[in-house]
NUMIDREN-570308 format. One record per residue: residue in one letter; residue number from 1; x, y, z of N, C-alpha, C in turn. Coordinates in steps of 0.2 Angstrom, whole numbers, plus 5000, padded with zeros to 4 digits. Example, Ala and Ser with C-alpha at 12.3 -4.5 7.8 and 13.67 -1.06 7.14 Angstrom:
NUMIDREN-570308
  residuo  num  n.east  n.north  n.up  ca.east  ca.north  ca.up  c.east  c.north  c.up
        A    1    5066     4972  5039     5062      4978   5039    5066     4984  5039
        S    2    5064     4989  5035     5068      4995   5036    5064     5000  5039
***
This chain:
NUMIDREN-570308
  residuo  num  n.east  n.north  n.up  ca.east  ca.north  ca.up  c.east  c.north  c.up
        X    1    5517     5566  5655     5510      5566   5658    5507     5559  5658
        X    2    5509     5555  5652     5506      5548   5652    5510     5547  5658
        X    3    5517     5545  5662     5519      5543   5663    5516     5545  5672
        X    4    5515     5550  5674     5512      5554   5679    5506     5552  5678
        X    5    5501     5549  5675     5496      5544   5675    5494     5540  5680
        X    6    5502     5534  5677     5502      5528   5683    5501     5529  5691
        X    7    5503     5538  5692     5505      5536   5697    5498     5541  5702
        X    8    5493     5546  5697     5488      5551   5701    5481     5548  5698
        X    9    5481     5543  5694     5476      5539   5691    5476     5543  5684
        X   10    5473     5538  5678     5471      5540   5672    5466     5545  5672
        X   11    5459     5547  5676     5454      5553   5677    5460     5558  5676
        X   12    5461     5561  5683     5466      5565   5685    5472     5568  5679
        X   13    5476     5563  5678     5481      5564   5673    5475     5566  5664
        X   14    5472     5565  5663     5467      5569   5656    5464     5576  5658
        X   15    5461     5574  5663     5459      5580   5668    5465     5587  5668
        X   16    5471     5585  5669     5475      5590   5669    5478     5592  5662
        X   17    5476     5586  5658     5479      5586   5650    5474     5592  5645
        X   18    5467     5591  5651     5462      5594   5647    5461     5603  5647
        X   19    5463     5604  5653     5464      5610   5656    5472     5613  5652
        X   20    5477     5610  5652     5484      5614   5646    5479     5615  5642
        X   21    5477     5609  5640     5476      5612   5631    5468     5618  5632
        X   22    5466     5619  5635     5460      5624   5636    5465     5629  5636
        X   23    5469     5629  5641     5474      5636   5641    5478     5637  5637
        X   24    5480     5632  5632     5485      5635   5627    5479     5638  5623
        X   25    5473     5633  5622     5467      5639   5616    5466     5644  5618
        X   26    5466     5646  5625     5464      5652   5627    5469     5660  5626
        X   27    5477     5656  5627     5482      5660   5625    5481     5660  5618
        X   28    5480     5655  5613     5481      5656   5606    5479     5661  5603
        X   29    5471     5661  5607     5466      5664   5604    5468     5672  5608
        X   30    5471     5675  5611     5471      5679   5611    5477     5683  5609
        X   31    5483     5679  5609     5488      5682   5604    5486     5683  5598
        X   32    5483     5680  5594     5482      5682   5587    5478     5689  5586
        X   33    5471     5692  5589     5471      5698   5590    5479     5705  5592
        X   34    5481     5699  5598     5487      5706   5601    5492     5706  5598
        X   35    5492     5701  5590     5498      5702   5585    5503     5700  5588
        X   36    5505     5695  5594     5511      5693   5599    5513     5685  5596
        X   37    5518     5687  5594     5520      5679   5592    5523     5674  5597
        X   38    5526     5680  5603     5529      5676   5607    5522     5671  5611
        X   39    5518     5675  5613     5512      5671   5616    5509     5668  5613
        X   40    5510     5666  5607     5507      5661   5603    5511     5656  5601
        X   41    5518     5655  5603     5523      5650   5604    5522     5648  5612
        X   42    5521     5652  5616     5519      5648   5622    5512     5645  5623
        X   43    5509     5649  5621     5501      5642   5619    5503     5636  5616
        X   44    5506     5635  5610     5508      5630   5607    5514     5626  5612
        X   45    5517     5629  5618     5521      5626   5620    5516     5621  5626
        X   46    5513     5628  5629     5508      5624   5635    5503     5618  5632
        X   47    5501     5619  5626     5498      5615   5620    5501     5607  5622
        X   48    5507     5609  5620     5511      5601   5618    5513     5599  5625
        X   49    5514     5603  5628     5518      5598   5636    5512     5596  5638
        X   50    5504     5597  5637     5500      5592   5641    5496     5591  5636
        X   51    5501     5587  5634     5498      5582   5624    5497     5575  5627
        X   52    5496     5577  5632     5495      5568   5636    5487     5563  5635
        X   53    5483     5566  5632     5475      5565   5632    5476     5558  5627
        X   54    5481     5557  5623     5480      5552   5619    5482     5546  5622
        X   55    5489     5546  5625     5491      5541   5627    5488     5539  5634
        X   56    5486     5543  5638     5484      5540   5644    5475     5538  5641
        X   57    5472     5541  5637     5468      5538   5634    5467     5531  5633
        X   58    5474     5528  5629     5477      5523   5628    5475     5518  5632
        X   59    5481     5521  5640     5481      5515   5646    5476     5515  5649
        X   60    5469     5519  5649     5463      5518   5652    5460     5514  5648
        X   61    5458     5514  5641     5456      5508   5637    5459     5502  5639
        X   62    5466     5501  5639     5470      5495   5640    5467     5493  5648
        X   63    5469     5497  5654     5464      5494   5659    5456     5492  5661
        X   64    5454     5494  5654     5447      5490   5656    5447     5485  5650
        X   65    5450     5483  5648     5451      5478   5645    5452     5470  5649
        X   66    5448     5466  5648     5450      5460   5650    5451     5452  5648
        X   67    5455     5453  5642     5456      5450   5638    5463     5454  5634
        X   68    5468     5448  5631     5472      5453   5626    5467     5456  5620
        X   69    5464     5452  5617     5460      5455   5612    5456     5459  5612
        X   70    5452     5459  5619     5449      5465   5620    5453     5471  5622
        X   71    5459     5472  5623     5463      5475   5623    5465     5481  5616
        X   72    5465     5474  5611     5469      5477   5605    5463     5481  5602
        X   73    5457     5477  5603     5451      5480   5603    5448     5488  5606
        X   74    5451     5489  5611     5450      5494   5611    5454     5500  5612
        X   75    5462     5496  5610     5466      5501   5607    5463     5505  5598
        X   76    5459     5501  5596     5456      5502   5590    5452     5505  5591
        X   77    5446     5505  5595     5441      5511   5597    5445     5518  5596
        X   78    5450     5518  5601     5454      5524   5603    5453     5529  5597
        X   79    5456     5522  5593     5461      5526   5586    5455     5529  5582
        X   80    5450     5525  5586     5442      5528   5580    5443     5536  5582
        X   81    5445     5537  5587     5443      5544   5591    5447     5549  5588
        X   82    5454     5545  5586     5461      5551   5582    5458     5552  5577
        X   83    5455     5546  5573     5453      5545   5565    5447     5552  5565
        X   84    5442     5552  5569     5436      5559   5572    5439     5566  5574
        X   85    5445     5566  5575     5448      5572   5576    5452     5573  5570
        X   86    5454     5568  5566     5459      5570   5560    5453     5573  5556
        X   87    5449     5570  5555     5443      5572   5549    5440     5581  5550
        X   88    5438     5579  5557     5433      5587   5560    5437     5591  5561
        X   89    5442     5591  5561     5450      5597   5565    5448     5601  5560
        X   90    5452     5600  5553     5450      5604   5548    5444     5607  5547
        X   91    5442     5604  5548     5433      5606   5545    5433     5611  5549
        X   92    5433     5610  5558     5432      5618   5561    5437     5622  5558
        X   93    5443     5622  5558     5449      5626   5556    5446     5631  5552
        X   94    5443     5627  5545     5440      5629   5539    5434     5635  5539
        X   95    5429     5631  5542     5424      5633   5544    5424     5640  5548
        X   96    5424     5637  5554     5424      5645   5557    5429     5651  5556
        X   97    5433     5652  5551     5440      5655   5550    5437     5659  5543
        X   98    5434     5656  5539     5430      5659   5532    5425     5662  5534
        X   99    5426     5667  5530     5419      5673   5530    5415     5672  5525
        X  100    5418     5668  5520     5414      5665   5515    5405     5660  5517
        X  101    5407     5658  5523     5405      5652   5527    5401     5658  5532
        X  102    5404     5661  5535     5401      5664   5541    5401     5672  5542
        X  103    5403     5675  5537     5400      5681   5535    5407     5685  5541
        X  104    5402     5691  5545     5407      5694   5550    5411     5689  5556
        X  105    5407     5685  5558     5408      5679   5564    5413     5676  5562
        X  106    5416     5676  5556     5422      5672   5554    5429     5674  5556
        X  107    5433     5673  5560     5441      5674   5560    5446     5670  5561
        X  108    5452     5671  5560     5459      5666   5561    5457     5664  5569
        X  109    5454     5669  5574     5455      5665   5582    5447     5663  5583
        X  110    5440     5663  5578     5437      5659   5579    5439     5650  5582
        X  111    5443     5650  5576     5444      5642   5578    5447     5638  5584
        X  112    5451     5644  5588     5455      5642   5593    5448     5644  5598
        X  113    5446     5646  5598     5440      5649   5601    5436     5642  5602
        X  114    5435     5637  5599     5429      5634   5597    5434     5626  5600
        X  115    5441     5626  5598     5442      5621   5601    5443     5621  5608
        X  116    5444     5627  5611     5442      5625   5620    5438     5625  5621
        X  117    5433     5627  5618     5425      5624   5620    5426     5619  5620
        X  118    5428     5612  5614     5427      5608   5614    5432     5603  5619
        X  119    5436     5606  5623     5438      5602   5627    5437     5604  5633
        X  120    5433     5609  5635     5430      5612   5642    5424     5605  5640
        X  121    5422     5606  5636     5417      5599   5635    5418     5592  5637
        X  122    5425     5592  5633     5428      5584   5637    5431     5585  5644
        X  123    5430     5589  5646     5433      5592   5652    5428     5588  5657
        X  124    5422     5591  5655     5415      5590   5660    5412     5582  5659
        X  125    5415     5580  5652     5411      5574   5651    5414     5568  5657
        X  126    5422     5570  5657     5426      5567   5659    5426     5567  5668
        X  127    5424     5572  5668     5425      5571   5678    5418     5570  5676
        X  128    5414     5571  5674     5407      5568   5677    5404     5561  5675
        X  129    5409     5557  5670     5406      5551   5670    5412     5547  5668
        X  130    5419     5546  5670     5424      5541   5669    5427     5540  5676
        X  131    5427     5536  5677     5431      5532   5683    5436     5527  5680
        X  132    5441     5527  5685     5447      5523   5684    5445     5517  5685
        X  133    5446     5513  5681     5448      5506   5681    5453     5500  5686
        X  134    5461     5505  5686     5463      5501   5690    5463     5505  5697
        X  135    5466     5502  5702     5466      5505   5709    5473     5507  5711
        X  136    5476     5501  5712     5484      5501   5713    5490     5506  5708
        X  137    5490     5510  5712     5495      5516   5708    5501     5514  5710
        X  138    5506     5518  5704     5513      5518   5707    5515     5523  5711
        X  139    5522     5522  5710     5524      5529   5718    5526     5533  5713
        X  140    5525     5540  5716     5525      5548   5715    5531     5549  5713
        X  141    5534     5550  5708     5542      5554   5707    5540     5558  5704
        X  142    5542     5564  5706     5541      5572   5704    5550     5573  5703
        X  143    5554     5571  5701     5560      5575   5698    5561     5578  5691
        X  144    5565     5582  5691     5567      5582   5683    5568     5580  5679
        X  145    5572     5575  5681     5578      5571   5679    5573     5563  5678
        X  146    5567     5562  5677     5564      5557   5678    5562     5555  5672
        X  147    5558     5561  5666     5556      5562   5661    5564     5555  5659
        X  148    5569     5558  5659     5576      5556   5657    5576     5547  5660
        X  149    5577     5546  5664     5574      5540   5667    5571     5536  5663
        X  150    5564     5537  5662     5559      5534   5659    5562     5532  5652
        X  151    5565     5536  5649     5564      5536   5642    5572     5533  5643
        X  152    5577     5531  5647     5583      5526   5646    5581     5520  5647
        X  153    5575     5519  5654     5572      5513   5655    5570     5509  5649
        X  154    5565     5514  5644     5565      5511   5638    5568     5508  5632
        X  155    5572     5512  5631     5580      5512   5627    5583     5505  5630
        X  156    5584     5503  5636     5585      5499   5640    5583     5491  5640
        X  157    5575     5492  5640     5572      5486   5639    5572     5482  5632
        X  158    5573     5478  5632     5574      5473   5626    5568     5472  5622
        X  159    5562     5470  5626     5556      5470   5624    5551     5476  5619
        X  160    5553     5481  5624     5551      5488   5619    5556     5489  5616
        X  161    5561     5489  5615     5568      5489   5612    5564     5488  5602
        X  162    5562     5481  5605     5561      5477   5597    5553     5477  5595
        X  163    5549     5482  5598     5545      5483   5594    5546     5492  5592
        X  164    5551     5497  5595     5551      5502   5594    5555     5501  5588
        X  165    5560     5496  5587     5563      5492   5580    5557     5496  5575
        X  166    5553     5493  5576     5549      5492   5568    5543     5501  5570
        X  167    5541     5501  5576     5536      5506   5576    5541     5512  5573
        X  168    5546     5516  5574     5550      5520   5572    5550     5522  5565
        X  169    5552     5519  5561     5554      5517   5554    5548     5517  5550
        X  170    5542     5514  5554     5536      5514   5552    5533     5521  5552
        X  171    5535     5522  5559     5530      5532   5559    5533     5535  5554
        X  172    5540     5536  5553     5544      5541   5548    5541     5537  5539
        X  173    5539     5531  5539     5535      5532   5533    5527     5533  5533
        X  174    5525     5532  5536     5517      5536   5536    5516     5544  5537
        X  175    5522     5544  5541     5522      5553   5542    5524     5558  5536
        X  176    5529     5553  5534     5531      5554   5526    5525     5555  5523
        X  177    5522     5551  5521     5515      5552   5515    5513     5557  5517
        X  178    5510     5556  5524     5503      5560   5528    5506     5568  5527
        X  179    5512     5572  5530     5513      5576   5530    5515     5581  5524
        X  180    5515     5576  5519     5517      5578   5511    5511     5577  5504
        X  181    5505     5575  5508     5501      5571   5502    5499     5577  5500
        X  182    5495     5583  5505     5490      5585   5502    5496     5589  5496
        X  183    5502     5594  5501     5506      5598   5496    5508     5594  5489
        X  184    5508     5587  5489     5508      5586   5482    5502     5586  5479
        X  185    5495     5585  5478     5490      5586   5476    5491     5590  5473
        X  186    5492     5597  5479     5492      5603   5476    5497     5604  5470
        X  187    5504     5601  5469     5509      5604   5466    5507     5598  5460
        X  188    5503     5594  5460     5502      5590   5454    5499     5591  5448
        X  189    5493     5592  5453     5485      5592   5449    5483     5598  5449
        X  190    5486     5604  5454     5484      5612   5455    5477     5611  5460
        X  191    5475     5605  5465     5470      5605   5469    5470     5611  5473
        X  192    5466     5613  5475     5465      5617   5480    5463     5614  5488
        X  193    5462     5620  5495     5459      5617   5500    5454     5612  5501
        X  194    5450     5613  5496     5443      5607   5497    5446     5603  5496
        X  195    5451     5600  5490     5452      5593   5489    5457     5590  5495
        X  196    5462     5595  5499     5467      5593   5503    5463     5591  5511
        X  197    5457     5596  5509     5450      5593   5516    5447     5586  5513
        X  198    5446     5584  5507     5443      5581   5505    5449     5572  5508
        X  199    5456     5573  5504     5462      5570   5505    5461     5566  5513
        X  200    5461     5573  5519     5459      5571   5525    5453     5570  5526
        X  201    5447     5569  5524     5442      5566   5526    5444     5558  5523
        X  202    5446     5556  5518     5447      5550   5515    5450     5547  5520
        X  203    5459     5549  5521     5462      5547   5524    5459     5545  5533
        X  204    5454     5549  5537     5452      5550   5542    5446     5542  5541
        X  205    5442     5543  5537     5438      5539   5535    5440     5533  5536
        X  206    5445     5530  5530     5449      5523   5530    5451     5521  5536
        X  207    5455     5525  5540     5459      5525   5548    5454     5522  5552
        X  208    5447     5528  5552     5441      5524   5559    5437     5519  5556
        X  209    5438     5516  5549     5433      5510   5547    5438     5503  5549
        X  210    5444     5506  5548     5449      5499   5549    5452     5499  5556
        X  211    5451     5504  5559     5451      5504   5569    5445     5500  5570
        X  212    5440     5501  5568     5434      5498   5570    5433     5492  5570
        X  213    5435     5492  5563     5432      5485   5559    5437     5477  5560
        X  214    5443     5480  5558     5446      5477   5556    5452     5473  5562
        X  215    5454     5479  5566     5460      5476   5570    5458     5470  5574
        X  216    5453     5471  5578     5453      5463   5581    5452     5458  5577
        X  217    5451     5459  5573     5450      5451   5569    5456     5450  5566
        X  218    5458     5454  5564     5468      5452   5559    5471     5451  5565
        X  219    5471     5453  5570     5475      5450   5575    5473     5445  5581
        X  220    5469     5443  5578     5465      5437   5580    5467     5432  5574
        X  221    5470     5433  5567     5472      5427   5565    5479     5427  5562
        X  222    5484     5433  5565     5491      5433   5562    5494     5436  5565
        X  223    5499     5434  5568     5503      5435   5573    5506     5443  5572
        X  224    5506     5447  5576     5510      5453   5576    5514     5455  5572
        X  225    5519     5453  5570     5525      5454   5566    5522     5452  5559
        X  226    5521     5448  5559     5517      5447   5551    5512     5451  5551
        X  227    5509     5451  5554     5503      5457   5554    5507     5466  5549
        X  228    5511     5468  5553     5514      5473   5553    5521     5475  5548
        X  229    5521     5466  5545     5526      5467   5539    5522     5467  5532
        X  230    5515     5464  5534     5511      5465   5529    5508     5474  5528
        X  231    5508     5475  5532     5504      5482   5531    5510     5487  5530
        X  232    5516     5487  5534     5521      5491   5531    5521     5491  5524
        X  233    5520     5482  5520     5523      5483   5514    5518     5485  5510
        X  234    5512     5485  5511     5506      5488   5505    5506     5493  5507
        X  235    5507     5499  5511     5506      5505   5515    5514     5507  5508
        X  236    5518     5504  5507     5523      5507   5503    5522     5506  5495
        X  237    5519     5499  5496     5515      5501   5488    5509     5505  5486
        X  238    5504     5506  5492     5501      5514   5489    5504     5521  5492
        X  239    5511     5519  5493     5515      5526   5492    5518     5528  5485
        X  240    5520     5520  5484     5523      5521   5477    5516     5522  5472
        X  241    5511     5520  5471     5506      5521   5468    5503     5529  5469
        X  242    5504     5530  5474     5501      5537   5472    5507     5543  5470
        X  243    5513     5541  5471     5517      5546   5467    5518     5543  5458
        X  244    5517     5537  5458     5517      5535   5450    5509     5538  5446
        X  245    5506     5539  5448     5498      5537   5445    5497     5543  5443
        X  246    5496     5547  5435     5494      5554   5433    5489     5556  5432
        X  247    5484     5553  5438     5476      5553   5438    5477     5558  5443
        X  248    5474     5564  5445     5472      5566   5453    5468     5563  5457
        X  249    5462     5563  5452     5456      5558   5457    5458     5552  5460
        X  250    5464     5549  5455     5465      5542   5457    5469     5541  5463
        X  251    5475     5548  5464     5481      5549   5468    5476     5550  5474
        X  252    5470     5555  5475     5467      5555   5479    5463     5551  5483
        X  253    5462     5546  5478     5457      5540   5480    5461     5536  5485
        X  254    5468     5537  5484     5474      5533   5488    5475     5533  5496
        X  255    5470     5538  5496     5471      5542   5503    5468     5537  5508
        X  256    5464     5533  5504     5457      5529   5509    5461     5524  5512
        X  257    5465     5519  5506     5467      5514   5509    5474     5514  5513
        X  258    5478     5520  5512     5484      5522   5515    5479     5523  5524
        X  259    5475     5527  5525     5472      5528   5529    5469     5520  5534
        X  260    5466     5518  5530     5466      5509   5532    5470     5507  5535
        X  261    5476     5505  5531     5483      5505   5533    5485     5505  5539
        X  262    5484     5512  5538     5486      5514   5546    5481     5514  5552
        X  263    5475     5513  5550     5471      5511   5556    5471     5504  5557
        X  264    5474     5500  5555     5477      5492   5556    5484     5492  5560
        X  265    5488     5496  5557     5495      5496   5563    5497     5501  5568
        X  266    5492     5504  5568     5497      5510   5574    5492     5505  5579
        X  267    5488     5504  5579     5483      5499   5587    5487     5493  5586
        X  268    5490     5490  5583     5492      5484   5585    5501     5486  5587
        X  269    5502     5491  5585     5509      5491   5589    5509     5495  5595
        X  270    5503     5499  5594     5501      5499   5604    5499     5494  5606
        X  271    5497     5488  5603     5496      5482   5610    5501     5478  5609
        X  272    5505     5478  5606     5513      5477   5605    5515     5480  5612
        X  273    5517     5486  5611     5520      5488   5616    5516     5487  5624
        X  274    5510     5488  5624     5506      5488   5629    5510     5479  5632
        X  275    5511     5475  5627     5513      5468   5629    5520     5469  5633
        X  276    5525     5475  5632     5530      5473   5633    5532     5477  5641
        X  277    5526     5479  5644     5527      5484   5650    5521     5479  5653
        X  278    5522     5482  5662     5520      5480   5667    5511     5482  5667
        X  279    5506     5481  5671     5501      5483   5669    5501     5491  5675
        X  280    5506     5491  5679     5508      5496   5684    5512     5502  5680
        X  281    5512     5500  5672     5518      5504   5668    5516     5505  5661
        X  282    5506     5505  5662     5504      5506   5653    5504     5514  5655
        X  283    5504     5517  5658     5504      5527   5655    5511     5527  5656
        X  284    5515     5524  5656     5521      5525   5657    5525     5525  5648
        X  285    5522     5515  5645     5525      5514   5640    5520     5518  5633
        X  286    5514     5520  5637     5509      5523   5629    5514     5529  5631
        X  287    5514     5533  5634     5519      5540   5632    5525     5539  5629
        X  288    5528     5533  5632     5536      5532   5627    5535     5532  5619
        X  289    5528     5528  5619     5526      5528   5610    5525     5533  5606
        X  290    5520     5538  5611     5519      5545   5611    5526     5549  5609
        X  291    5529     5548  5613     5536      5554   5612    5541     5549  5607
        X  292    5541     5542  5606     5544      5541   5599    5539     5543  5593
        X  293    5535     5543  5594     5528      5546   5587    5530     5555  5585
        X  294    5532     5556  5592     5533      5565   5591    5539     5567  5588
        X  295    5546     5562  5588     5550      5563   5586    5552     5561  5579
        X  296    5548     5555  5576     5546      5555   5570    5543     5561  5567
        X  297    5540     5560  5568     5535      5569   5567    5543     5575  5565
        X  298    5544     5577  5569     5548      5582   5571    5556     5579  5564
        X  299    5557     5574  5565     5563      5571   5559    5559     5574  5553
        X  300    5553     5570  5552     5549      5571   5544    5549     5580  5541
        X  301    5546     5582  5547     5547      5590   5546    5551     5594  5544
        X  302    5557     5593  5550     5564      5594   5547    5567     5593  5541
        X  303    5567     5587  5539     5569      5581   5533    5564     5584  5526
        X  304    5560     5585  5529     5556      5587   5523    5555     5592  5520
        X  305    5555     5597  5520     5560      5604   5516    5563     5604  5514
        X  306    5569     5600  5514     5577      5601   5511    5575     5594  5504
        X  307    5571     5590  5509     5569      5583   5504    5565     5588  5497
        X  308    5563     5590  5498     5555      5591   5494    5559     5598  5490
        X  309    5566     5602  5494     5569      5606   5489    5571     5603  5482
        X  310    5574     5596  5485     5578      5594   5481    5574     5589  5473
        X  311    5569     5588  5478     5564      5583   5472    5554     5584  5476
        X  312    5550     5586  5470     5543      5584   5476    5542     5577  5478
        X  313    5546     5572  5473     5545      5566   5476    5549     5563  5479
        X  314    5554     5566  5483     5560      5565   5487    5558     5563  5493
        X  315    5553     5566  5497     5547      5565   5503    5544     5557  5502
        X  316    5541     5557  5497     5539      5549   5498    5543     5544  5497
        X  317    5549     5546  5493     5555      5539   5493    5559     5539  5500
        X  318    5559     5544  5505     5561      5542   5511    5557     5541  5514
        X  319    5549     5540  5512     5544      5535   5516    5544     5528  5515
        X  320    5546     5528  5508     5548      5521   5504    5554     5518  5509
        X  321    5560     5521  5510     5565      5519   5510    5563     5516  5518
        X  322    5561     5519  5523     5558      5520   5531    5554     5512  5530
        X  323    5549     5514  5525     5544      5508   5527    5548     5500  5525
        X  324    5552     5500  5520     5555      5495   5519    5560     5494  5527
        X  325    5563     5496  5528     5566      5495   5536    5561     5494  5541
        X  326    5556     5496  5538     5550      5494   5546    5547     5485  5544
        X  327    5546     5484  5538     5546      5477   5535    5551     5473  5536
        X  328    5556     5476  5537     5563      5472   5538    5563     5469  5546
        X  329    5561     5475  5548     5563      5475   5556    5559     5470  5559
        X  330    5551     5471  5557     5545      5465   5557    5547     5457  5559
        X  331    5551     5458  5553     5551      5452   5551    5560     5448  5556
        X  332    5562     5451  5556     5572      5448   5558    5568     5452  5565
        X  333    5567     5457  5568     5572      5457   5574    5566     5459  5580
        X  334    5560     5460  5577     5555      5460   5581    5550     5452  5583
        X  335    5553     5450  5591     5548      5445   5593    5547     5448  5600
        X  336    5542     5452  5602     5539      5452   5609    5537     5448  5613
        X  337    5542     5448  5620     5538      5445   5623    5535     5446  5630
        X  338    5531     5443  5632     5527      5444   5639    5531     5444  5644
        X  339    5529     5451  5648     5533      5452   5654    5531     5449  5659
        X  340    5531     5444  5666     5527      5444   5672    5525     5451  5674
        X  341    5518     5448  5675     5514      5455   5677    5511     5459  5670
        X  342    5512     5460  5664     5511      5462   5660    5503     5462  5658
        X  343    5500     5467  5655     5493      5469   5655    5490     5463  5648
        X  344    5487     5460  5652     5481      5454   5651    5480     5450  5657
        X  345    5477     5448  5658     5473      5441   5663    5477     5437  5660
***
């Protein structure tokens, strides 16, 4: 879908990302009354295939960018916007699902209900007041075999090659933490759901203060790679610190500057990669990031079951072990360079 961006423009390509996901909430929400599982795996399927809103969100930020800096800058914006999703997701989840909260009006499909409202919303906001930035589109390929293409393309190029080096290693250690913190809370301290909402509002917190605040200026005085070997490696010392620490409140406190953390490198390695593509080929390289973030995702999940059977703290030493190799790669075999043509003036 990002990639199908470049070539129907960035409105259109959101526009169409925003309408899936309307439809997969509208299947969701009705399977869970008709007790059908199958139609609640194809909402979640129609769901994820037009998961495209972040990363073409991405390349539109990137095109109105006219500066590298204001680029990376407003790769940080973005992330303010994931950090405002990470926080509020739950809380609707929560909220409208408890009858504690909302009496009869509360159920499992209130929520799915409430979140296609809310992107019938970005739906509207979106065609009525976004315009594309760039003009020059690429050309149309509709094959099957295309998806397949893109993603050797990538594999292929040397430049995204050796920033996927380090982003890779990097997501299987933040996804380690992020996917495991709050279940350890709970198997630690005996936390309940508030604190695991609480966990995610820290963690959301940290993430939009250091998107906002932070990323243009650190990268405005430290070159990418150090940037990003710095923050792998304190990102793995408050992993080890929040598995060592016999405080709850303190494990939890953890949550903020983990969450920091990561609102300092996930936007500097999309303007990493944004460096290492064409400005004809940003919805092309933010979906590669995209589908390398989802496979992270999809290993940790996996991985993390069998890990977590074996030990609770088995989950964070392969975040430990991930982040050390994302610091490694930082530093030895990640040096980006500028494509001709590449998105900056």
């Amino acid at each position: 879908m990002a990639r199908l961006s470049d070539s129907i423009g960035r409105k259109r390509g959101i526009l169409i990302c925003l309408l899936g996901a309307f439809a997969g909430y509208a299947l969701a929400a009705a399977a869970i009354p008709l007790r059908s599982y199958p139609l609640l795996v194809v909402s979640r399927a129609i769901t994820g295939f037009t998961a495209g809103t972040q990363p073409i969100a991405a390349a539109a930020m990137i095109d109105l960018a006219r500066s590298e800096a204001e680029s990376t800058r407003n790769l940080g914006l973005a992330n303010v916007g994931v950090s405002g999703g990470l926080v509020i997701g739950p809380i609707v989840g929560g909220v409208f699902s408890d009858p504690a909260l909302l009496g009869p009006w509360a159920s499992p499909t209130l929520p799915f209900v409430v979140g296609g409202l809310l992107c019938l919303l970005a739906l509207v906001f979106i065609a009525g007041s976004f315009r594309d930035a760039r003009q020059a589109l690429a050309p149309l390929r509709l094959s099957p075999l295309e998806v397949w293409r893109l993603l050797a393309r990538g594999l292929e190029r040397r430049a995204v090659l050796r920033v996927t080096a380090v982003y890779f290693p990097y997501m299987l250690c933040f996804m380690g933490f992020y996917v495991f913190a709050a279940a350890s809370l709970t198997a630690r301290f005996g936390y309940g759901t508030q604190a695991a909402s609480l966990a995610m509002f820290l963690l959301g917190t940290g993430l939009a203060l250091a998107s906002g605040l932070l990323v243009e200026p650190l990268n405005a005085r430290l070159a990418p790679r150090a940037l990003m070997g710095w923050v792998a490696l304190l990102l793995c010392g408050v992993i080890a610190a929040f598995v060592a620490v016999p405080s709850g409140p303190l494990a939890l406190a953890l949550l903020l500057p983990a969450g920091a953390l990561h609102g300092i490198g996930y936007p500097t390695l999309l303007a990493a990669y944004s460096r290492s593509a064409s400005a004809e080929e940003q919805g092309w390289v933010m979906g590669f990031s995209t589908a390398v973030f989802t496979l992270a995702a999809a290993i940790v999940s996996f991985l993390g079951g069998e890990l977590t059977a074996s030990s609770p703290a088995a989950p964070f030493l392969f975040s430990l072990v991930c982040g050390g190799a994302a610091v490694l790669a930082a530093l030895t075999t990640w040096r980006p360079q500028r494509l001709p043509g590449a998105a900056s003036p």
